[in-house]
C-alpha positions in Angstrom: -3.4 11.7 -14.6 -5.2 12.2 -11.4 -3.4 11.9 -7.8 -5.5 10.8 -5.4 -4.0 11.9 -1.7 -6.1 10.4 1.1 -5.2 11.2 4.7 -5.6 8.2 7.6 -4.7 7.5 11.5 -3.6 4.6 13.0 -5.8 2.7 15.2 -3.0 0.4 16.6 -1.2 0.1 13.5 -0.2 -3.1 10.7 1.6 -6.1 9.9 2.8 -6.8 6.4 4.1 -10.0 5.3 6.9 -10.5 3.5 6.8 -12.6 0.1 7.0 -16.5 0.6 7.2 -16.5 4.9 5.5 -18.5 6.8 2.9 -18.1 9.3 5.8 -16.9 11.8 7.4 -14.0 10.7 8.9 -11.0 11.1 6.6 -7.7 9.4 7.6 -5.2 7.3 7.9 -1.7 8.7 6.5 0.3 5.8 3.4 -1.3 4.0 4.1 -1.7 0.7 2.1 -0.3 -2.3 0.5 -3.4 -2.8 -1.5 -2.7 0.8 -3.0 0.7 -0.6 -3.9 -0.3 -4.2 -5.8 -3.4 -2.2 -7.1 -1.3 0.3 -8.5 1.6 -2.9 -9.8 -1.6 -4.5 -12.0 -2.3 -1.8 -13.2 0.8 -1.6 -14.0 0.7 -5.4 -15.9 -2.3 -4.4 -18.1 -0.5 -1.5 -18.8 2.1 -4.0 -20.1 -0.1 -6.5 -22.2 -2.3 -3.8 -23.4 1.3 -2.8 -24.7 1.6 -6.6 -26.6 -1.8 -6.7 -24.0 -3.4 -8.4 -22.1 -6.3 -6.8 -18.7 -7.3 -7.5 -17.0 -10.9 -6.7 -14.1 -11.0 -4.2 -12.1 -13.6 -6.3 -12.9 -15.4 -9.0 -11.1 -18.7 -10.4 -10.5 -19.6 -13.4 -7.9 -22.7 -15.2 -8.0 -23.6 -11.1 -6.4 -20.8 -10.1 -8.0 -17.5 -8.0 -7.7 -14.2 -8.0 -9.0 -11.1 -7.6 -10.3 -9.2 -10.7 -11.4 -5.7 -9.4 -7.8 -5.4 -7.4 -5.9 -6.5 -10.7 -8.1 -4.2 -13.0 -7.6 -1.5 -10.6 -3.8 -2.2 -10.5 -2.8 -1.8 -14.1 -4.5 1.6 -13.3 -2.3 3.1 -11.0 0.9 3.7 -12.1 2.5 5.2 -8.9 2.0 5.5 -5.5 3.5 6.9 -2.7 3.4 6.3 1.4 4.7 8.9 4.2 3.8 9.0 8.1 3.3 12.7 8.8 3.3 12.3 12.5 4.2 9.7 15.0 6.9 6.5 14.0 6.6 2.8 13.4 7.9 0.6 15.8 8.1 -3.5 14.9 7.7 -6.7 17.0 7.1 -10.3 17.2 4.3 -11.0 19.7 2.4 -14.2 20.7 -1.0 -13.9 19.2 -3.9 -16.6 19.2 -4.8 -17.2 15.1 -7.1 -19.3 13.6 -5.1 -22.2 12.0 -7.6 -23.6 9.4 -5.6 -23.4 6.8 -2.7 -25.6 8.4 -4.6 -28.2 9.8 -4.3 -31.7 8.5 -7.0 -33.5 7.0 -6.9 -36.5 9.6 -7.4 -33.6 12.3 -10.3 -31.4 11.0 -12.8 -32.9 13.5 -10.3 -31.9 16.5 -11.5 -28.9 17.9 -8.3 -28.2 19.8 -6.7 -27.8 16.4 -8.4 -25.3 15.0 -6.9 -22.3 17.2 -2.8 -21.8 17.8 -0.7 -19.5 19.3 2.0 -18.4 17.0 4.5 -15.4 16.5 3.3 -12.9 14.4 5.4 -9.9 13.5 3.3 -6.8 14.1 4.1 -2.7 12.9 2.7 -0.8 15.8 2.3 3.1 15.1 -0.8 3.6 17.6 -2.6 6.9 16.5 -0.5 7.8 13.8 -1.3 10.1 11.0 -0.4 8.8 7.2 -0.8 9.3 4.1 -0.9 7.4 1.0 -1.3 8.8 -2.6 -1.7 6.7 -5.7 -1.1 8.2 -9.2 -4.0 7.2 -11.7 -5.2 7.3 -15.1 -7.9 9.3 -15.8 -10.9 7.4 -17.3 -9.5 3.6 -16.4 -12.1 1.1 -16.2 -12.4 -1.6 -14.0 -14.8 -4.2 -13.1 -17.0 -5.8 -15.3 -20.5 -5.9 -17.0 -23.0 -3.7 -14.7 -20.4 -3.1 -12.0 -17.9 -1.1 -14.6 -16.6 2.5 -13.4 -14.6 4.9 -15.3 -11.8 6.6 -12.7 -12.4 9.8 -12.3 -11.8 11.9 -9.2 -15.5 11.7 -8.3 -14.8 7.9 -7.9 -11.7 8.1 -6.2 -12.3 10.7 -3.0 -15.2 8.4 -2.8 -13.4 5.2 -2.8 -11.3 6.3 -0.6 -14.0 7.5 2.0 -14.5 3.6 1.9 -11.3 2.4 2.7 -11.5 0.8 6.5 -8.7 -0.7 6.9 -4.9 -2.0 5.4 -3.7 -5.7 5.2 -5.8 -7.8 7.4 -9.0 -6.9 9.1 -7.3 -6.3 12.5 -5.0 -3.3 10.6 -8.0 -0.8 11.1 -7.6 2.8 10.0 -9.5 5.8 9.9 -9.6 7.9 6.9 -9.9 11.8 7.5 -9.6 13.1 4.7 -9.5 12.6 0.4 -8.7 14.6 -2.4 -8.2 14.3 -6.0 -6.1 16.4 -8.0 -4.4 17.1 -11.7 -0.7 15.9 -12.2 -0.2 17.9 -14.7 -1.2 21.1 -12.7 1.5 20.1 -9.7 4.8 22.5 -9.9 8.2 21.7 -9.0 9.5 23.3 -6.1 12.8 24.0 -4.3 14.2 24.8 -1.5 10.3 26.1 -0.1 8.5 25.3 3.4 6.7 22.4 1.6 10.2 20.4 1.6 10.3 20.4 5.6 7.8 18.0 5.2 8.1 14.0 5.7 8.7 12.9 2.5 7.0 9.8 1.0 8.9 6.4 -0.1 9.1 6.5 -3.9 10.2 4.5 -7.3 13.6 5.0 -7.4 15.6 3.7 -10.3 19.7 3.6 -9.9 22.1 5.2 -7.8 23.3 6.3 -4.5 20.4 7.9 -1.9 21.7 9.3 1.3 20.8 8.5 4.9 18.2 7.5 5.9 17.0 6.4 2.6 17.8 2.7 1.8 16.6 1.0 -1.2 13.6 -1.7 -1.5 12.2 -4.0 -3.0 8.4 -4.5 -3.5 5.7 -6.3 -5.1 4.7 -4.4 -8.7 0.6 -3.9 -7.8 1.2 -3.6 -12.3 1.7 -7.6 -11.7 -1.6 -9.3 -12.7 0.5 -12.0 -10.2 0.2 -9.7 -7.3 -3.5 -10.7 -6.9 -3.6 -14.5 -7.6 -2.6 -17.3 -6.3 0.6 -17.5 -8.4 1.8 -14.4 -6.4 4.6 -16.9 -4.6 5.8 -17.4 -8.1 6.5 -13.6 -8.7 10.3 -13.0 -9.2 12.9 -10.2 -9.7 10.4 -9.4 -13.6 7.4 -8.5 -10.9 9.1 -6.3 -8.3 9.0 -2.5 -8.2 12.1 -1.0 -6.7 11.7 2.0 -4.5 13.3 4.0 -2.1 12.2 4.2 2.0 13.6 5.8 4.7 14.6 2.4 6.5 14.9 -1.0 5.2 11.4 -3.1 5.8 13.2 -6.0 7.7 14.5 -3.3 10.7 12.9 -3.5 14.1 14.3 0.1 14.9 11.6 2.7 15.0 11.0 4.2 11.4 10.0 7.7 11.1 10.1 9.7 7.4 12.4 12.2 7.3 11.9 15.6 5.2 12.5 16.2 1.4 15.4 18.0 2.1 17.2 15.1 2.7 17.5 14.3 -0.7 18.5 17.8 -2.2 21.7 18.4 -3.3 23.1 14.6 -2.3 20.8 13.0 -5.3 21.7 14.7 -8.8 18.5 15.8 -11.6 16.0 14.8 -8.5 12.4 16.5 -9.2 10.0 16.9 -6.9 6.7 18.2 -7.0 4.1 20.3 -5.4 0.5 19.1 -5.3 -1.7 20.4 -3.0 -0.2 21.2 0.4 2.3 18.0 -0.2 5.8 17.3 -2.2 6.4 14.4 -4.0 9.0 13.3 -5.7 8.9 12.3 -9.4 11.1 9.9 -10.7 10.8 10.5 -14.3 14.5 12.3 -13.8 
């Protein structure tokens, strides 16, 4: 297994939209994992156009779309993991101007006038914010197809991740400074040790009580071939991933990530783990 850990600022910050909301909405304060394995996936597919080899955006097939590389890549990954390491979150609903193509009527396509709106749009502001997100992978996945097929290895990753310009939508722009790759297996429980003052990332969290400010959430499993088709607004309580964050995704309150600490002592056989200059915690207990 090979955690990749890849290192990012903020140029304004995100939105995420809930499952099944409209086009006004409320956004949620933490991207969920679904935004990162996306965002590698895109990556993957810079990398590969970087080779020669082009790869489709979506495909469709029995009417339906989705995205192959993303869902290829997605039954790779089998964690991942989110912290800010400096600066907060902050959520609103501003006025913004969107293009409304997709919610025009059919009688009112000529109109000019109808093809702009102004609408309310939740928004996740965390303006020059430093992140990080880390995705555990297994070593020697494929994805993609025919002559645009790569084996995961750490090579692949750091450089996919190099290519990753952005979360969500376009307008969530982030810079990535810096990517490594590294051995699960050679990571090393720790206690009680400087690491643990850290901000500690959101995790997969199975039963039980967490203490403040750790609430528990519910996302999207990226595992899901769902998650990247058009039958995503079909996905029930059999495709969600439940994990635990440091505030609950539908608060406007600022959201910052408290340390590791938090969690030692007030949640029983808890493990976490050293890797690199970063703690995570590992769920397997």
């Amino acid at each position: 297994m090979i955690l990749l850990s890849v290192r990012l600022l903020f140029h304004w910050g995100f939105w995420a939209r809930p499952l099944i909301m409209s086009a006004r909405q409320p956004t949620m304060t933490v991207p969920p994992p679904t935004v990162f394995v996306g965002a590698l996936a895109r990556g993957l597919a810079e990398l590969l156009r970087a080779r020669g080899r082009g790869v489709p955006e979506y495909r469709r097939a029995g009417g339906r779309y989705y995205v192959p590389l993303a869902q290829d890549l997605g039954r790779c990954v089998e964690r991942v993991y989110f912290r800010l390491l400096r600066g907060g979150v902050s959520a609103a609903v501003d006025k913004t101007r969107v293009f409304q193509g997709p919610y025009i009527r059919l009688d009112n396509l000529r109109d000019p006038t109808q093809r702009f709106a102004v609408r309310d749009l939740g928004k996740a502001y965390a303006p020059g914010a430093e992140a990080e997100f880390a995705a555990l992978v297994r070593e020697g996945c494929e994805v993609g197809e025919g002559d645009a097929r790569i084996s995961l290895d750490a090579a692949a990753l750091v450089a996919a991740a190099h290519a990753v310009t952005r979360l969500g939508p376009a307008e969530g722009a982030v810079a990535v400074a810096d990517a490594a790759a590294m051995r699960w297996e050679d990571c090393v429980e720790v206690r009680g040790v400087k690491v643990l003052d850290m901000p500690c990332p959101y995790f997969p969290w199975g039963s039980g009580e967490l203490p403040p400010p750790w609430r528990v959430e519910r996302f999207i499993d990226w595992r899901d071939p769902r998650a990247w088709s058009d039958e995503r607004i079909a996905i029930d309580e059999g495709g969600m991933v439940v994990y635990a964050v440091p505030e609950s995704a539908w608060s406007t309150l600022r959201v910052e990530f408290p340390p590791c600490l938090t969690l030692l002592g007030a949640v029983e056989a808890i493990k976490m783990v050293k890797c690199g200059s970063f703690a995570y915690v590992d769920p397997r207990l």
